[in-house]
C-alpha positions in Angstrom: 0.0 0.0 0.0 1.2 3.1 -1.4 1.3 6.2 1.2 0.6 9.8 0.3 3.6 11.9 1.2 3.0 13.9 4.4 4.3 17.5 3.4 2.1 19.6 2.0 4.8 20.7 -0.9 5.6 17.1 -1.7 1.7 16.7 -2.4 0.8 20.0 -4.6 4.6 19.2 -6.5 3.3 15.4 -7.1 -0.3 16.7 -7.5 0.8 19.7 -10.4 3.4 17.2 -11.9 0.8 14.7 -12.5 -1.7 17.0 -14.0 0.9 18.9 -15.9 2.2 15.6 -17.2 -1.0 14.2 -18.2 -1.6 17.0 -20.1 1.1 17.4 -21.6 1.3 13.1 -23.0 -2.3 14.0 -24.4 -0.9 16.6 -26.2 1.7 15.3 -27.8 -0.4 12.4 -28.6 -2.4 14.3 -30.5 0.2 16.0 -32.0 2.0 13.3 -33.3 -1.5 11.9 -34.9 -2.1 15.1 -36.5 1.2 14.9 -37.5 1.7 11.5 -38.8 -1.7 12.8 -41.1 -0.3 16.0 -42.4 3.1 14.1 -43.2 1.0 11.4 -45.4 -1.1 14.3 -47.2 2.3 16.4 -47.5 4.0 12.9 -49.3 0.8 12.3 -51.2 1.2 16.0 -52.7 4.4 16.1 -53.2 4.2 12.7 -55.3 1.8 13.6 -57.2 3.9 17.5 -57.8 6.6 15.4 -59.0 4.5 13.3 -61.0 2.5 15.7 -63.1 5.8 18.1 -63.7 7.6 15.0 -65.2 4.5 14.2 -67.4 4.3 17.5 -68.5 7.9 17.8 -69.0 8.6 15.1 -71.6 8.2 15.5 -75.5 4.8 14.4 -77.3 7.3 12.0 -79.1 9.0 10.5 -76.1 7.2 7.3 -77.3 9.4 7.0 -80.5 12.1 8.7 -79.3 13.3 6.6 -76.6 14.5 3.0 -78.2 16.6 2.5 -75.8 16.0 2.7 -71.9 17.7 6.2 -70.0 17.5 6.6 -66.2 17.0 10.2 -65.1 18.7 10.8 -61.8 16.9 13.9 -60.0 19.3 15.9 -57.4 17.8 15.5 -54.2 20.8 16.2 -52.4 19.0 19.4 -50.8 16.3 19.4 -48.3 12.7 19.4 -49.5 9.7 19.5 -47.4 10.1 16.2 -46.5 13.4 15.9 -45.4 16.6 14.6 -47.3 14.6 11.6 -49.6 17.3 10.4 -52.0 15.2 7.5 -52.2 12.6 9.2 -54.6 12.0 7.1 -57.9 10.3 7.6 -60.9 9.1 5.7 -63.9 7.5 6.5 -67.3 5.9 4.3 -68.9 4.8 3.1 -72.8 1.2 2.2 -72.4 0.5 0.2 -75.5 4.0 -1.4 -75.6 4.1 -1.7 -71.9 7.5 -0.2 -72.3 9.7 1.9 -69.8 10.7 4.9 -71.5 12.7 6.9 -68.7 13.0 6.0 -65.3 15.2 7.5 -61.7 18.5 5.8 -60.4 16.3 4.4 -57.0 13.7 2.8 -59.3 13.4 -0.5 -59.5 13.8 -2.4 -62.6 9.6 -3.5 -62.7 7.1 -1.3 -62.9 6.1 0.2 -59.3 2.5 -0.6 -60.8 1.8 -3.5 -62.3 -1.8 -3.0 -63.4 -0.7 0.6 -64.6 -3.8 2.0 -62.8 -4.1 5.5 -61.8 -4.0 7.4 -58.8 -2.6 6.6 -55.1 -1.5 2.9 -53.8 0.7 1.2 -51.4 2.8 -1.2 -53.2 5.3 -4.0 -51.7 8.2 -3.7 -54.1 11.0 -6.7 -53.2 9.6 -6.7 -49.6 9.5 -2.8 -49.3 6.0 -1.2 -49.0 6.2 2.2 -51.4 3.7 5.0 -52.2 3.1 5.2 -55.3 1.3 7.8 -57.9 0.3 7.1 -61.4 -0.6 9.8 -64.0 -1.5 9.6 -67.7 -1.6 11.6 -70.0 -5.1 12.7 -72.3 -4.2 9.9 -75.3 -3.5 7.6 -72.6 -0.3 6.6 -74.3 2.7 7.7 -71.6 2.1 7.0 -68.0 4.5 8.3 -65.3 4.9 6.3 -61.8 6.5 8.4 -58.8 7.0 6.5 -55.3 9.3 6.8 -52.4 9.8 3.9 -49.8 7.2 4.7 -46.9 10.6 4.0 -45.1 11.3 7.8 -45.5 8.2 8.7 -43.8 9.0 6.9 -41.1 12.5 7.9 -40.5 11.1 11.6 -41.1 8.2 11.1 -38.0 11.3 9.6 -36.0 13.3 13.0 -36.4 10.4 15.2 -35.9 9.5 13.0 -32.7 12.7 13.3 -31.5 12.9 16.8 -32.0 9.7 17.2 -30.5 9.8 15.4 -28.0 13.1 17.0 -26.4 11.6 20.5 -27.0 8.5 19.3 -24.9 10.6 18.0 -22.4 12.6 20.3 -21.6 9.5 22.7 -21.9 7.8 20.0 -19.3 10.8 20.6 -16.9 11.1 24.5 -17.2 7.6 24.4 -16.0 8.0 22.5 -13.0 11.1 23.9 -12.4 8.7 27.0 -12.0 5.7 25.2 -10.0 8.5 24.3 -7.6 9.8 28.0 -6.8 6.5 29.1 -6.7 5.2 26.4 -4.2 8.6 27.0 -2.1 7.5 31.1 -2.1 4.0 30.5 -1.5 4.9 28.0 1.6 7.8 30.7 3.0 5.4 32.5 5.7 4.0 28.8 6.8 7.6 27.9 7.2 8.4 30.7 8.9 5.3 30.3 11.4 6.3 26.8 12.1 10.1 28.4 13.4 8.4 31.0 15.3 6.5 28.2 17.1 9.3 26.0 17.1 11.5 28.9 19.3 8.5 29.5 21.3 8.4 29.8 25.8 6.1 26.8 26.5 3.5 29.1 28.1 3.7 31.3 25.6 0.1 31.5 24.6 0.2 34.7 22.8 -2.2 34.7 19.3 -0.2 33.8 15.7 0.5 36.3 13.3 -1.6 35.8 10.6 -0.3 38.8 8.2 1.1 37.3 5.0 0.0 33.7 5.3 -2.3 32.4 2.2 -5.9 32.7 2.5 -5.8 29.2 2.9 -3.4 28.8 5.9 -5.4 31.8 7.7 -8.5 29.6 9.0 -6.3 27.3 10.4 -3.8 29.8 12.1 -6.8 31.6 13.2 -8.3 28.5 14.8 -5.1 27.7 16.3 -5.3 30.9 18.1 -8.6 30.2 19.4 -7.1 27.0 21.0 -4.2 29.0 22.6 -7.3 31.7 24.3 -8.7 28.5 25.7 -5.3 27.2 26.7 -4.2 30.5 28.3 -7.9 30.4 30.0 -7.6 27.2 30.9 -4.5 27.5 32.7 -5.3 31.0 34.3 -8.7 28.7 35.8 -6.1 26.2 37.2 -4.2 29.2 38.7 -7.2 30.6 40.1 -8.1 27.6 41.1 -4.8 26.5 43.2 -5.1 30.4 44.7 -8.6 29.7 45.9 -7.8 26.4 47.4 -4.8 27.4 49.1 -6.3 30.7 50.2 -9.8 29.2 51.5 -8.1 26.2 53.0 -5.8 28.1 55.2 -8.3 29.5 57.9 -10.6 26.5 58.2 -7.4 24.1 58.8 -6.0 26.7 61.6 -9.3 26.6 63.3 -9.3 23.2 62.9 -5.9 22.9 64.7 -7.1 25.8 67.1 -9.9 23.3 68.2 -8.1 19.8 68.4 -5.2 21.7 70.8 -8.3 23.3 73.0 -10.1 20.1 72.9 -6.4 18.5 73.5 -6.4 20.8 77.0 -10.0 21.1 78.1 -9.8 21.2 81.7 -13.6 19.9 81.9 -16.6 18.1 79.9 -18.6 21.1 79.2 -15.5 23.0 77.6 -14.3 19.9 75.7 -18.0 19.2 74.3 -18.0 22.6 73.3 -14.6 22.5 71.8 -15.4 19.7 70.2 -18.8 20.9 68.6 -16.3 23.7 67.5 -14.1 21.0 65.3 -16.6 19.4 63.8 -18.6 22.4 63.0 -14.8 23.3 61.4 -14.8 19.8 60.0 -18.2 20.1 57.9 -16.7 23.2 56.7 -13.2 22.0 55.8 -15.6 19.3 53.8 -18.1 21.6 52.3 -15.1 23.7 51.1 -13.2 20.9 49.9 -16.0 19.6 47.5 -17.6 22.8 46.4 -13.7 23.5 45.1 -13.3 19.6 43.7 -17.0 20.8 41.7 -15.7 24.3 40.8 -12.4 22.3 39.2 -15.0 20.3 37.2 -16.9 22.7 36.0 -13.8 24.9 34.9 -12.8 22.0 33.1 -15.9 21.3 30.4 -17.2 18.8 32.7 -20.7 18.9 30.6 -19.1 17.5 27.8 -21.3 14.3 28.2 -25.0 15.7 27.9 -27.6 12.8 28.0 -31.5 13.8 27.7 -33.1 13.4 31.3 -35.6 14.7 33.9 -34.7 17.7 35.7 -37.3 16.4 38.5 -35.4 13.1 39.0 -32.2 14.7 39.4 -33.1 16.9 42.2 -34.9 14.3 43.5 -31.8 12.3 43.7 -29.9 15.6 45.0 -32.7 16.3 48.0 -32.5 13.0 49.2 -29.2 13.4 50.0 -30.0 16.4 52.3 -33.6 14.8 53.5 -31.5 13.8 57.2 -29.4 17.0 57.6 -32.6 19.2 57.1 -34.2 16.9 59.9 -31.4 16.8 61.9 -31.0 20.6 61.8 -35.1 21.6 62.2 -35.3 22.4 59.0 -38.3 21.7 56.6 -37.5 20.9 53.1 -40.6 21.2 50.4 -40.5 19.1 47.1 -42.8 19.8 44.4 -41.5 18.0 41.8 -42.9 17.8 38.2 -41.9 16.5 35.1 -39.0 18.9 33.2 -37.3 17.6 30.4 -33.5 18.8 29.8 -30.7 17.8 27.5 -27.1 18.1 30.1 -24.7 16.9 32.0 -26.8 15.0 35.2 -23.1 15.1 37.5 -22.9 18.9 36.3 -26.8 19.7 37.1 -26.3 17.6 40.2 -23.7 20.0 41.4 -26.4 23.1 40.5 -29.2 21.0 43.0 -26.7 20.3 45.5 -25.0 24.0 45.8 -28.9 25.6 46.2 -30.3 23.3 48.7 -27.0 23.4 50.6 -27.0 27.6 50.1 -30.9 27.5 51.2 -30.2 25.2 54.3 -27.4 26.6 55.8 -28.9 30.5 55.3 -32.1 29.7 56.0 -31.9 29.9 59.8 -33.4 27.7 62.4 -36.7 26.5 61.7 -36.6 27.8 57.9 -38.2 26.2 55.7 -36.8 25.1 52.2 -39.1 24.6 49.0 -37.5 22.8 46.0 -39.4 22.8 43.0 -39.2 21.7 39.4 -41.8 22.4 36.3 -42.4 23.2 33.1 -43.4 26.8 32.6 -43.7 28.9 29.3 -42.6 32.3 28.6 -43.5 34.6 25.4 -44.2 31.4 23.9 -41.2 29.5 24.7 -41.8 26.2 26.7 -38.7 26.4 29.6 -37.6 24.0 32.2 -37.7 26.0 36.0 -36.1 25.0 38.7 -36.6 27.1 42.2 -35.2 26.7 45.5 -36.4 29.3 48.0 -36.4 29.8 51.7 -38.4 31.6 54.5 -35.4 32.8 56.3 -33.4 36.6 56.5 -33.1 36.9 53.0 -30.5 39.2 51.4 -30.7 42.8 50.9 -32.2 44.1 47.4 -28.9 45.7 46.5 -27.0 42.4 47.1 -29.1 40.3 44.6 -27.0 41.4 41.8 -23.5 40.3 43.1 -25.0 37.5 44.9 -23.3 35.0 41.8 -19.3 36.3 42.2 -17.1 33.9 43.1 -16.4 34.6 47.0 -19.1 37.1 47.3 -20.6 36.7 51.0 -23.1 39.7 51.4 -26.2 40.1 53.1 -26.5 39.6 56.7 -27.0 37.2 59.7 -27.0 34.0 58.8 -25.5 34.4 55.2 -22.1 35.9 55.8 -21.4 32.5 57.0 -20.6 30.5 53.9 -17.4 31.2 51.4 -18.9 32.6 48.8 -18.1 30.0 46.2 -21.8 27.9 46.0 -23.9 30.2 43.4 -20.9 31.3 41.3 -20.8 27.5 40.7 -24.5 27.6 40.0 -24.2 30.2 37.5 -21.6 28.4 35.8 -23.8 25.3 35.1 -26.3 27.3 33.7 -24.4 29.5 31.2 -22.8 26.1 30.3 -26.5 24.9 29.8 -27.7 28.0 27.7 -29.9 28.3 30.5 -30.4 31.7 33.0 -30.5 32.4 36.6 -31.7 35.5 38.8 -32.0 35.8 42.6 -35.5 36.5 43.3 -37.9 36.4 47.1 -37.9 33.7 49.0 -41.1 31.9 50.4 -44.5 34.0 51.0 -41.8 37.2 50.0 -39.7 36.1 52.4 -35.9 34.9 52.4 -34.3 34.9 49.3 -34.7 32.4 46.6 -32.8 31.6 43.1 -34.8 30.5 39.9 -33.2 28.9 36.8 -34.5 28.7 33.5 -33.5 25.3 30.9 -34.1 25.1 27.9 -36.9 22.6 27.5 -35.4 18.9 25.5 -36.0 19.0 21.7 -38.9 16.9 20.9 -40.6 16.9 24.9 
């Protein structure tokens, strides 16, 4: 198996040398037909020329005149149209007496003719085809028979192939001499690209220069550069990513250590209870922290990339039952009204949506809140939308806060909700916009509390 050469000049030189080449064989193919044509109708007129000069040259009494044979030699040392054909014979013949009168020095001693008929043949003379014209004159006594071996043709066509063909070929390799140079100046700014990226800082991400290149090499450079944006982004969103964990990580794992040595020296029960409610309070935390930053990772990184068509309902469903107990546990009331909302996403990326908002709701919410989760259908200037609410009863946030409420490490408002890090609805946002879907901050229950709604676009075909 045959493979195609990998550089792109290796393929357009092959590519143009085949075409040219093609082109050019069917050209000289039909050049050397036309040719071989025109020689034949040249030899066929000259024969004929010859002929009908030598008729009209000889005497009206050539008849009685010539008793004896005579051989006429023509002088044919110069070039004719045909080329140097000493080989040219010809005969004249006594019609009634079936005599020769005159003949050439090439003619051979029978008559080129035998049937003395008139006009063009192809005779085999001793083994050698010959073309042959007859001519008579008005009485029909004289006849004179010119011929020349079809030899001479031949060797002629050999000469002017020859000829030819060296012309054409060296025509055939000036061209691709040219094709070559031009290829090797139209490729130069590629070339050069390819050293400029060769010499390049490995975190240099800065955008190609696309000036010069060939309309054809600019998609792909600028495409290229749309890679390197998402590279650079990509890498800034692990930076960001290491700052925030390090930064966020720092306090909760001093308190924690602040708590174990307390708890490590409590001089009493009461104060080592407390001191221990301390590190495990620090402990959830340290845990809430270290997941909401392990989902924030995920997101950054295109986690939706595997969107399946499901229910939004089942998937908070799934999410609420995880948070059933600790709503319990902490005299919290969670609310489902869950109803059928068809999506097209990633369930592990709209998981992490349903888990930040009931964790955000149930930890603001205050003692005693109660948390509503619902899920619908719901259709807006004519557009069919999958909703999804969470809302709360609790202290809510201050109107001027809604707005900001979605930055990364935003914790306004106040009582209860200065308490979290700030990371749990910039994740939520995230989802969304990687969903094409929207979210807003809105009231909570019975205008109370705060609540979030987001809007899906509803499955194709549901």
């Amino acid at each position: 198996m045959i493979r195609a050469p990998r550089s792109l000049r290796t393929r357009l030189l092959a590519a143009l040398a085949i075409v040219l080449f093609t082109g050019w064989a069917g050209w000289f193919a039909l050049q050397y037909v036309q040719m071989s044509k025109r020689q034949v109708g040249d030899l066929d007129g000259m024969i004929r020329n010859v002929a009908e000069q030598i008729l009209q040259s000889l005497p009206e009494d050539i008849t009685g005149a010539a008793q004896q044979p005579r051989r006429f030699e023509l002088d044919l040392e110069e070039k004719t149209a045909l080329g140097k054909f000493d080989l040219l014979a010809f005969q004249a013949w006594d019609l009634d007496a079936r005599r020769r009168l005159v003949s050439s020095r090439s003619a051979p001693a029978q008559a080129m003719v035998d049937d003395f008929e008139d006009g063009f043949t192809s005779q085999s003379i001793d083994g050698v085809p010959w073309r042959v014209y007859s001519v008579r004159d008005l009485r029909g006594a004289v006849q004179v028979q010119v011929g020349i071996p079809e030899a001479a043709v031949h060797l002629e066509m050999r000469r002017w192939f020859h000829t030819s063909l060296g012309t054409a070929l060296a025509l055939l390799l000036t061209l691709g001499l040219a094709v070559w140079l031009v290829i090797e100046w139209s490729l130069r700014p590629v070339a050069r690209l390819g050293e400029a990226l060769n010499t390049r800082a490995p975190l240099d991400f800065a955008s190609l220069p696309d000036a010069g290149l060939p309309s054809e090499v600019v998609p792909l450079v600028q495409g290229f550069n749309r890679l390197l944006e998402r590279l650079a982004q990509a890498l800034q969103h692990e930076r960001e990513f290491l700052g925030e964990a390090a930064h966020e990580l720092r306090t909760p794992l001093a308190a924690l250590l602040a708590q174990a040595q307390v708890l490590q020296h409590a001089g009493d029960r009461d104060e080592a209870r407390t001191a221990l409610a301390e590190l495990i309070s620090g402990i959830e935390r340290t845990a809430r922290l270290a997941q909401q930053l392990l989902d924030a990772a995920r997101v950054e990184a295109g986690g939706g990339a595997r969107e399946t068509d499901l229910d939004l309902a089942l998937v908070a469903g799934m999410v609420a039952d995880e948070f059933a107990q600790v709503a319990t546990r902490e005299g919290r009331a969670l609310e489902l009204d869950l109803r059928h909302a068809p999506v097209r996403g990633d369930i592990d990326d709209l998981g992490i949506l349903v888990r930040n908002l009931l964790d955000n709701a149930l930890r603001h919410g205050g003692p005693g809140a109660r948390v509503r989760l619902t899920t619908a259908v719901a259709v807006e200037e004519g557009t069919r939308i999958a909703l999804l609410a969470v809302a709360d009863d609790g202290p809510g946030i201050p109107d001027a806060d809604r707005e900001r409420v979605f930055e990364r490490f935003y914790r306004g408002g106040n009582g209860h909700r200065t308490s979290g890090i700030g990371m749990g609805l910039s994740l939520v946002q995230r989802v969304v916009a990687a969903h094409g879907g929207q979210v807003r901050c809105v009231a909570g229950i019975d205008g109370r509390g705060c609540g979030v709604e987001v809007r899906l676009p509803v499955r194709a075909g549901s």
